[in-house]
mmCIF file of the C-alpha atoms, coordinates in Angstrom:
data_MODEL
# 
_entry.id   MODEL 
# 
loop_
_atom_site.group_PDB 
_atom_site.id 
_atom_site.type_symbol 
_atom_site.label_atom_id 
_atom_site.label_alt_id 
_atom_site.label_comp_id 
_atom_site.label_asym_id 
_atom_site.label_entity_id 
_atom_site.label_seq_id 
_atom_site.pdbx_PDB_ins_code 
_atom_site.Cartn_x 
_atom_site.Cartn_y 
_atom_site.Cartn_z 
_atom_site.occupancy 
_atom_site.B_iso_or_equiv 
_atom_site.pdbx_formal_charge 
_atom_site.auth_seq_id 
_atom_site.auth_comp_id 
_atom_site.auth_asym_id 
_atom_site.auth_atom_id 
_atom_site.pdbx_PDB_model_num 
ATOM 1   C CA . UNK A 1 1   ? 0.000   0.000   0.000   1.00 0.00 ? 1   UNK A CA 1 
ATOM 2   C CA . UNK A 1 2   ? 2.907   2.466   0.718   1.00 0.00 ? 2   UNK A CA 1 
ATOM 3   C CA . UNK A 1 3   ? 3.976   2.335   -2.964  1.00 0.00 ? 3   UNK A CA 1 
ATOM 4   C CA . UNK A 1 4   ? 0.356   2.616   -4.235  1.00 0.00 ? 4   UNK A CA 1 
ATOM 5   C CA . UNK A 1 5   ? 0.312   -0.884  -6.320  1.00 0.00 ? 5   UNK A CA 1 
ATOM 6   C CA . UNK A 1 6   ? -1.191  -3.889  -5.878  1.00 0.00 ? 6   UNK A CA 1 
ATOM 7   C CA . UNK A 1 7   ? 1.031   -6.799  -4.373  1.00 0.00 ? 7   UNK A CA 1 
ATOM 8   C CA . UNK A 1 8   ? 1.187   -8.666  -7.718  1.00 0.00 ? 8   UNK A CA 1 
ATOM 9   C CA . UNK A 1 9   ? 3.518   -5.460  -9.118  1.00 0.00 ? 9   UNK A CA 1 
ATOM 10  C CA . UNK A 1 10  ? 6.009   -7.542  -6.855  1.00 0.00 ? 10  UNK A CA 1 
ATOM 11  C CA . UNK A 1 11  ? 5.607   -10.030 -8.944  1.00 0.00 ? 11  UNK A CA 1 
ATOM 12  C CA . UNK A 1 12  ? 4.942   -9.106  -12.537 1.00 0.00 ? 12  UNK A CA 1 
ATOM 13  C CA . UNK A 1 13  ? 7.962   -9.057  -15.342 1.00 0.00 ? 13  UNK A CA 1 
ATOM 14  C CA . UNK A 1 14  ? 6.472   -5.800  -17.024 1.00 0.00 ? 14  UNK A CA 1 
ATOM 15  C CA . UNK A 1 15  ? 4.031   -3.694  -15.990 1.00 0.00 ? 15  UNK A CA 1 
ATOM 16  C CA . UNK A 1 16  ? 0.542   -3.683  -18.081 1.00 0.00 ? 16  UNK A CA 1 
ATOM 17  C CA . UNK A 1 17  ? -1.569  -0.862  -18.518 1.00 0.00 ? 17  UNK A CA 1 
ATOM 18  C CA . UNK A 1 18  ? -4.378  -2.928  -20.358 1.00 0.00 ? 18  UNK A CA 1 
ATOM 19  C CA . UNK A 1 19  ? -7.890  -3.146  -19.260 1.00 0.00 ? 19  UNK A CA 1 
ATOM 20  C CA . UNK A 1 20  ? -7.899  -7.037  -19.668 1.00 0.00 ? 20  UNK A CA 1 
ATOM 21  C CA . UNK A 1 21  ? -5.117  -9.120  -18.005 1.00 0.00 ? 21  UNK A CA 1 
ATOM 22  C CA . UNK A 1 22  ? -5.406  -12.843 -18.674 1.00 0.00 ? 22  UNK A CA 1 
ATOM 23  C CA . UNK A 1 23  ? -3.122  -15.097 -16.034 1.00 0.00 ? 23  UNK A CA 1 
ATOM 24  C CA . UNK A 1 24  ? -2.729  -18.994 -16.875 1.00 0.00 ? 24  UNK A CA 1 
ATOM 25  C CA . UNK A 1 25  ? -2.363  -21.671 -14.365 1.00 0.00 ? 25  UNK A CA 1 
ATOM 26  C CA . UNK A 1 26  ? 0.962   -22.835 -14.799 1.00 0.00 ? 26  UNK A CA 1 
ATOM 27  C CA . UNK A 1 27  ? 1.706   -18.412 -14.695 1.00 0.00 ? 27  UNK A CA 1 
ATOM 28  C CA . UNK A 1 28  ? 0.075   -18.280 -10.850 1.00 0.00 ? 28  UNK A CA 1 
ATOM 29  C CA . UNK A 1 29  ? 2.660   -17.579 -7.928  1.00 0.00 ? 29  UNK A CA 1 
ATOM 30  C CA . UNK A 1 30  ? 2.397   -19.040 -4.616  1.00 0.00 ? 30  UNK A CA 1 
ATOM 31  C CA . UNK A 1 31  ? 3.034   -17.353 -1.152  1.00 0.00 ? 31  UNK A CA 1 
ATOM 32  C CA . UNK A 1 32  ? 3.448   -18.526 1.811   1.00 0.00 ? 32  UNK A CA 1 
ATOM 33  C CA . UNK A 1 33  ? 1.918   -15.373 3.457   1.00 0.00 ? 33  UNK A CA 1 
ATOM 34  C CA . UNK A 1 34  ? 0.549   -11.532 2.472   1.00 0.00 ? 34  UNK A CA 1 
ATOM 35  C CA . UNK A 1 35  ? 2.604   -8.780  2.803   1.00 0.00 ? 35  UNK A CA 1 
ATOM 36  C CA . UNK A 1 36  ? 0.486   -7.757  6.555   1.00 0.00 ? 36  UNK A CA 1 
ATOM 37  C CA . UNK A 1 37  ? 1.489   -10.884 7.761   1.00 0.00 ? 37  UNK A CA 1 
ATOM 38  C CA . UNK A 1 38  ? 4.772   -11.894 9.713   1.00 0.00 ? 38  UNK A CA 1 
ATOM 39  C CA . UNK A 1 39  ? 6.706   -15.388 9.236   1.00 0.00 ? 39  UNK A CA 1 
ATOM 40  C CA . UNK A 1 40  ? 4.911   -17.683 10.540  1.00 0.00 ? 40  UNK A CA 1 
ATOM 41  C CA . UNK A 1 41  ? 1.972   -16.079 11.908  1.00 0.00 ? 41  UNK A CA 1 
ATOM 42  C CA . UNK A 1 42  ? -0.723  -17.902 9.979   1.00 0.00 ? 42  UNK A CA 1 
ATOM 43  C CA . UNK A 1 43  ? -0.621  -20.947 8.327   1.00 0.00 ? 43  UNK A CA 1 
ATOM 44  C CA . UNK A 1 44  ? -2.059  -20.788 4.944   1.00 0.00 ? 44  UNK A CA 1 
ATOM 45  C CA . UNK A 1 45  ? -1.216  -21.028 1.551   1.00 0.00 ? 45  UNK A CA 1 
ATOM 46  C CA . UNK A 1 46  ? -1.666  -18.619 -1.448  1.00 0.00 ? 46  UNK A CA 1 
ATOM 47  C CA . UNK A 1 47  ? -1.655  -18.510 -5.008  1.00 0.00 ? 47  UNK A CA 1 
ATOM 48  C CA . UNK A 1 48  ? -1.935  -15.023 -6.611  1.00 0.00 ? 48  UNK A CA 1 
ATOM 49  C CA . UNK A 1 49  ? -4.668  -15.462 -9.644  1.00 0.00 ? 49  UNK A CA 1 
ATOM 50  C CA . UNK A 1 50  ? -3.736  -12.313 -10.760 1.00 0.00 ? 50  UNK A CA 1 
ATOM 51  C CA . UNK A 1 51  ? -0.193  -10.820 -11.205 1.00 0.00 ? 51  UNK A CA 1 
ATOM 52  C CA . UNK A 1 52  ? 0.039   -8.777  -14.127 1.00 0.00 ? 52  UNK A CA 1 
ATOM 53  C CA . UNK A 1 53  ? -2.361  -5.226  -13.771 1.00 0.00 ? 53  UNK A CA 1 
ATOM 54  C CA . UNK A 1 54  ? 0.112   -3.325  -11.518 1.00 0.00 ? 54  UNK A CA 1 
ATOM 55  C CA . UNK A 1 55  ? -3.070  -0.765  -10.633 1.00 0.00 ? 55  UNK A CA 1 
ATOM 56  C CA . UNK A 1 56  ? -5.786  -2.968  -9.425  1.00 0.00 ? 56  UNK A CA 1 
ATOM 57  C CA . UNK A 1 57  ? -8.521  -2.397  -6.561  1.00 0.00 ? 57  UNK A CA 1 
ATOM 58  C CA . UNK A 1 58  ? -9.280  -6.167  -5.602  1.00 0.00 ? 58  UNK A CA 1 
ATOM 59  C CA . UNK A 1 59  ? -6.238  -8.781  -5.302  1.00 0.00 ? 59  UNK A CA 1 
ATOM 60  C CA . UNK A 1 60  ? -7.985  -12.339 -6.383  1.00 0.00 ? 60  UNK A CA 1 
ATOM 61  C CA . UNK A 1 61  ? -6.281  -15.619 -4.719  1.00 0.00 ? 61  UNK A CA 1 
ATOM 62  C CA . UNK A 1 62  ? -6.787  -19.149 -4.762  1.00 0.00 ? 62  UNK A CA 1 
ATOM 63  C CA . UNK A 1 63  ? -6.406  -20.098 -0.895  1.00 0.00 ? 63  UNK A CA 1 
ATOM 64  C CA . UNK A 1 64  ? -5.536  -23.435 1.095   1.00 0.00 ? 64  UNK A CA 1 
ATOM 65  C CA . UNK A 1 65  ? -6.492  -23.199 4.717   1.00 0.00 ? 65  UNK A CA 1 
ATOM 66  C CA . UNK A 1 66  ? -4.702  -25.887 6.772   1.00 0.00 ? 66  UNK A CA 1 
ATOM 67  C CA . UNK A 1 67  ? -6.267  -27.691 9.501   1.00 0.00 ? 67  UNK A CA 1 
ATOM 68  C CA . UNK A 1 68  ? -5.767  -26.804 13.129  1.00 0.00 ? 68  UNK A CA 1 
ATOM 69  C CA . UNK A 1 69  ? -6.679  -26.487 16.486  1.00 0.00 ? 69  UNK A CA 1 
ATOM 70  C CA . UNK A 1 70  ? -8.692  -23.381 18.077  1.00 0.00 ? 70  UNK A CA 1 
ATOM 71  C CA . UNK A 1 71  ? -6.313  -22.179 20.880  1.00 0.00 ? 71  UNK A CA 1 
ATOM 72  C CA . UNK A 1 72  ? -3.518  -22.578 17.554  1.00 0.00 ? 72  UNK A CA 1 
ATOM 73  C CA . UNK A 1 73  ? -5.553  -19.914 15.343  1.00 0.00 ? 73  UNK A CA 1 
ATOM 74  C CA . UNK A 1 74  ? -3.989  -16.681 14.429  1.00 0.00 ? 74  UNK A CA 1 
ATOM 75  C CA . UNK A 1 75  ? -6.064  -13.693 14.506  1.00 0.00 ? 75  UNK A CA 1 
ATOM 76  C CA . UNK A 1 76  ? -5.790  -11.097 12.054  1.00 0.00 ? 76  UNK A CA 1 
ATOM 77  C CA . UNK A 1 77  ? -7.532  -7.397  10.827  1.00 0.00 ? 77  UNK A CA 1 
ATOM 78  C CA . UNK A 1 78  ? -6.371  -5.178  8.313   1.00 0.00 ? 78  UNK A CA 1 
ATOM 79  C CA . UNK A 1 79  ? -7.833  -2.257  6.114   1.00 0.00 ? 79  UNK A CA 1 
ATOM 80  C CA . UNK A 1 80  ? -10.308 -3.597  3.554   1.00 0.00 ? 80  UNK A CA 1 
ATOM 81  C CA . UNK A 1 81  ? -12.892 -5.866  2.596   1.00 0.00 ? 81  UNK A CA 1 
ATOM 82  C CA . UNK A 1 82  ? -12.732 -9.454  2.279   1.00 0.00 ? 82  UNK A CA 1 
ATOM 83  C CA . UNK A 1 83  ? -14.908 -11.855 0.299   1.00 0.00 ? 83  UNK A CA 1 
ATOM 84  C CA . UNK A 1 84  ? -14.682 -15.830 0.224   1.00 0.00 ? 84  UNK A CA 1 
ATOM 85  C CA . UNK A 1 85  ? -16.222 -18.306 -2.275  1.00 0.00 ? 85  UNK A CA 1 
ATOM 86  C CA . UNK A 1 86  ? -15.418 -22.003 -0.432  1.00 0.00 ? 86  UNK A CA 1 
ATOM 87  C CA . UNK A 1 87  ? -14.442 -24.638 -3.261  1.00 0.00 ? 87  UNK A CA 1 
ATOM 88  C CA . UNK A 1 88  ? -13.692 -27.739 -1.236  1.00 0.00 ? 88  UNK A CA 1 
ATOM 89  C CA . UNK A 1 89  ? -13.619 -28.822 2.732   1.00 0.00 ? 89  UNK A CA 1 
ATOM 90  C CA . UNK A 1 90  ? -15.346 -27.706 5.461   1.00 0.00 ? 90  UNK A CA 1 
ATOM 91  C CA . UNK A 1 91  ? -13.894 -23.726 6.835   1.00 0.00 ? 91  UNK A CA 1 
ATOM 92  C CA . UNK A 1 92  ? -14.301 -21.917 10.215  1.00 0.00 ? 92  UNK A CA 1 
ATOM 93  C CA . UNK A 1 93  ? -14.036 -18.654 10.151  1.00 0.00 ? 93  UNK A CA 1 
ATOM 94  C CA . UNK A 1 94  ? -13.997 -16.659 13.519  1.00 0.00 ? 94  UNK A CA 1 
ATOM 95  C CA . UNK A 1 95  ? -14.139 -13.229 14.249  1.00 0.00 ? 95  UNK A CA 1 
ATOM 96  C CA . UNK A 1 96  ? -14.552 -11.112 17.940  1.00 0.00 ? 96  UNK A CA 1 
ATOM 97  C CA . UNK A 1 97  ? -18.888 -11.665 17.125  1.00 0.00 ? 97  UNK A CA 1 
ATOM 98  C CA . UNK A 1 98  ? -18.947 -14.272 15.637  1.00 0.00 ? 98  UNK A CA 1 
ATOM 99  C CA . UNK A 1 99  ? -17.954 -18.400 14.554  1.00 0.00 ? 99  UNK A CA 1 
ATOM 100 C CA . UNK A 1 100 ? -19.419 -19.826 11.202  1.00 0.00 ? 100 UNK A CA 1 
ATOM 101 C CA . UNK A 1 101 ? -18.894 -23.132 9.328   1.00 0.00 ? 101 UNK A CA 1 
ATOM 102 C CA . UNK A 1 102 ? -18.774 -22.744 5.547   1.00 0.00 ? 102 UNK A CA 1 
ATOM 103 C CA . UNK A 1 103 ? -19.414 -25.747 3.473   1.00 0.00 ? 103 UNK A CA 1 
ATOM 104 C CA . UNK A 1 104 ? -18.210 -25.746 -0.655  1.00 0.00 ? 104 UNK A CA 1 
ATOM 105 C CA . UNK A 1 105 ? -20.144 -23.475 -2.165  1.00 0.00 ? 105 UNK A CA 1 
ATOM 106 C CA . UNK A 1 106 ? -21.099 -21.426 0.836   1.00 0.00 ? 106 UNK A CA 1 
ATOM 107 C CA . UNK A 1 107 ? -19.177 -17.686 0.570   1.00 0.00 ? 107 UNK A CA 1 
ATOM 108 C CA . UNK A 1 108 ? -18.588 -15.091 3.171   1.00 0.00 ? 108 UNK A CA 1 
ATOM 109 C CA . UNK A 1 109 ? -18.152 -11.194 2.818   1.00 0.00 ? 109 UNK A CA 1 
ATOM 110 C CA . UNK A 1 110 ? -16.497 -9.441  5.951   1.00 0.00 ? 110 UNK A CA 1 
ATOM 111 C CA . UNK A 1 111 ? -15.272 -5.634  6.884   1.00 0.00 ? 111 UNK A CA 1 
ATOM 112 C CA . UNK A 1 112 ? -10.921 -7.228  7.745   1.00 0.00 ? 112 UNK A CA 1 
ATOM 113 C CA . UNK A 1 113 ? -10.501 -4.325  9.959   1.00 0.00 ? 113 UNK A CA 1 
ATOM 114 C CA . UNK A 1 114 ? -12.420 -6.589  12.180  1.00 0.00 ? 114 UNK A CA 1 
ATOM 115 C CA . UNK A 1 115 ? -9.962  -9.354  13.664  1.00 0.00 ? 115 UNK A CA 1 
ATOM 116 C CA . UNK A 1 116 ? -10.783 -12.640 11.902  1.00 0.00 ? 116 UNK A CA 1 
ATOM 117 C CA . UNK A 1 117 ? -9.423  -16.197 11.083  1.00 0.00 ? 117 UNK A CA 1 
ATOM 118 C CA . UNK A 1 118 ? -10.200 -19.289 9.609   1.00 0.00 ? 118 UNK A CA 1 
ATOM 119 C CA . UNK A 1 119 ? -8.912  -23.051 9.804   1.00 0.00 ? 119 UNK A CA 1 
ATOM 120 C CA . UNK A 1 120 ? -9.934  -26.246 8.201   1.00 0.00 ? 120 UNK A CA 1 
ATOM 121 C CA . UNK A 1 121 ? -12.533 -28.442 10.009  1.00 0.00 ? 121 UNK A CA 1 
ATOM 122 C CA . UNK A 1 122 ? -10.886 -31.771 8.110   1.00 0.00 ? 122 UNK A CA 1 
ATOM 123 C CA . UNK A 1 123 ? -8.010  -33.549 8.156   1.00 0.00 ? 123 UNK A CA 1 
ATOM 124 C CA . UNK A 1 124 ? -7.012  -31.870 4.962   1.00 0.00 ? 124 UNK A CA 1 
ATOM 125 C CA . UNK A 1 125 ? -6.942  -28.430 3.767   1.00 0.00 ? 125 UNK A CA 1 
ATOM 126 C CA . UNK A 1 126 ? -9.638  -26.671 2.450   1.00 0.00 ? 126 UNK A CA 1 
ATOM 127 C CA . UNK A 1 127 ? -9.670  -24.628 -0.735  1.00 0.00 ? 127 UNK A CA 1 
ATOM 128 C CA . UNK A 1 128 ? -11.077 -21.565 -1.680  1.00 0.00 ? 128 UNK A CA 1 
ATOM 129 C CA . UNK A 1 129 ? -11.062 -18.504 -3.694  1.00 0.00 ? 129 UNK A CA 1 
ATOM 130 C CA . UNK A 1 130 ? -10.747 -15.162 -2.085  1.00 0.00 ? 130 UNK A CA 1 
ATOM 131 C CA . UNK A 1 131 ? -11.227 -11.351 -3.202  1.00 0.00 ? 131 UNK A CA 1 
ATOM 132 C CA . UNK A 1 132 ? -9.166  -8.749  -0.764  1.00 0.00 ? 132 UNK A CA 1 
ATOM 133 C CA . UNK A 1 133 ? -9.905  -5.106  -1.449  1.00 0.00 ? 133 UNK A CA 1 
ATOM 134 C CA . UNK A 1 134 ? -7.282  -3.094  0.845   1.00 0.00 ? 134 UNK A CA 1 
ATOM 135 C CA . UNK A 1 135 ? -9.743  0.135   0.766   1.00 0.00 ? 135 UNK A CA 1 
ATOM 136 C CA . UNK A 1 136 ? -7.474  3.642   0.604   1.00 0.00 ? 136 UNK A CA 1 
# 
């Protein structure tokens, strides 16, 4: 946010001014965190779907949630708008208010200045795709 770009300009060979970006699967990146979070503090896995339009409002990621135990969840807020489309597993999210279990195809929209997490409720991970708008 300091520079003013999305967090796929980190990533991108040349910066695109087009109105249409196209990224391929074999062309995502994967993180092991977002740039608000601190080695180690959470636990899941990220694939940037997006990492060519320097200049964009929403930052689009396919997400693995590992599975864990309550008292091991890491709770997090930041500026923005968050909104979650589950693909496969069972998810808990938790904020301060509130604990819900999403099942695939179930999505949540939260405010992420409100202190949130989520872990898998299986034995695996469970896969989603999530749309972060940092605000301004």
């Amino acid at each position: 946010r300091a520079f003013n770009v999305g967090m796929a300009a980190f990533f991108e060979n040349e910066p695109s001014g087009k109105a249409v970006s196209v990224t391929r699967s074999g062309e995502r990146t994967r993180l092991r965190r977002r740039p608000h979070h601190h080695e180690g503090e959470v636990d899941y896995i990220y694939e940037a779907l997006e990492t060519r339009k320097p200049y964009k409002h929403m930052e689009p990621f396919f997400v693995e949630f590992m599975p864990m135990e309550t008292a091991d969840m890491v709770f997090t807020s930041h500026e923005g708008e968050e909104f979650l489309f589950l693909l496969e597993g069972k998810l808990e999210f938790r904020s301060g208010e509130r604990v819900e279990v999403l099942h695939p195809g179930d999505s949540i929209y939260f405010e992420s200045e409100h202190s949130h997490s989520f872990r898998s409720l299986d034995r695996s991970s469970s896969k989603a795709v999530v749309v972060v708008w940092a605000g301004k």
